[in-house]
N, C-alpha and C positions, 0 to 999 in steps of 0.2 A: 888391726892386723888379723884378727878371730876372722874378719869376712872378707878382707880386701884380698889374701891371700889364696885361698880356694878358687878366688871369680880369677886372680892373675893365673893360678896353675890351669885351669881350662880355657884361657885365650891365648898363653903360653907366656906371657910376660907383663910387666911391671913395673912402676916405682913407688916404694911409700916413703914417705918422709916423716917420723916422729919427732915433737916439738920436746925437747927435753928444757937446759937452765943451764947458765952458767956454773949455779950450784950443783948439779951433776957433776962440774969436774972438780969444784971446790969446794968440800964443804963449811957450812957458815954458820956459827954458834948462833943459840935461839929459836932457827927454824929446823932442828934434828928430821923430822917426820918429809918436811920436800923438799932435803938436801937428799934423804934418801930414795922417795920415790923417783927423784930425778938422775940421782945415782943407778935407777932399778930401769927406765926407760934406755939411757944410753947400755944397760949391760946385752935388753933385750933385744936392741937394735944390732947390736954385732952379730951375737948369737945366730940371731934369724938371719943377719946377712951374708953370713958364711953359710946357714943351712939351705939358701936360695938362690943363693949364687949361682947353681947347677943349670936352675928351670927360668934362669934368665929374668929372675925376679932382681931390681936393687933395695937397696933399705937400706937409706941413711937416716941423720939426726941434725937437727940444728938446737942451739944452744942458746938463745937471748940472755942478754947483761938483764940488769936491774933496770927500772924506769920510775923519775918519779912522777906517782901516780896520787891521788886522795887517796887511795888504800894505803899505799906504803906511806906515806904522809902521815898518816895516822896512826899507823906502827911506831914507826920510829921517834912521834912525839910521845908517846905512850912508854917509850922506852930513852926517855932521852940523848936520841941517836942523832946524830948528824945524817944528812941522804950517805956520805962518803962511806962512813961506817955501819950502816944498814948493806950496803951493798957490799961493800969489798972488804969485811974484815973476815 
């Protein structure tokens, strides 16, 4: 947004879309650090979107579930998780 912002206010409009996390809306014991940064994407997405609303800029959010991946696959063995409970507890 640092540079998308500035090029939309001199062509007069806009949309950005920031990729946040279901964990944004929920937070999820074990991953503290990107329940929060994703908690920290969705606060800056409103923020901004109420402050550009004026100059016909939008900025929204979207929010992906979990997926199993080999990365989380490997978390979750590592922590004797179910996928169920790596994702939705």
């Amino acid at each position: 947004m640092k540079y998308e912002i500035p090029q939309m206010l001199k062509q007069g409009d806009g949309c950005i879309v920031n990729t946040a996390s279901v964990s944004g809306h929920k937070g999820f014991a074990e991953i503290g650090p990107y329940s929060t940064s994703k908690h920290a994407v969705l606060g800056l997405t409103k923020v901004a979107a109420l402050e550009y609303a004026k100059d016909n800029i939008r900025i929204t959010s979207i929010s992906p579930g979990g997926l199993d991946t080999p990365m989380v696959r490997r978390v979750r063995e590592q922590r004797g998780m179910s996928f169920e409970n790596a994702c939705y507890r």
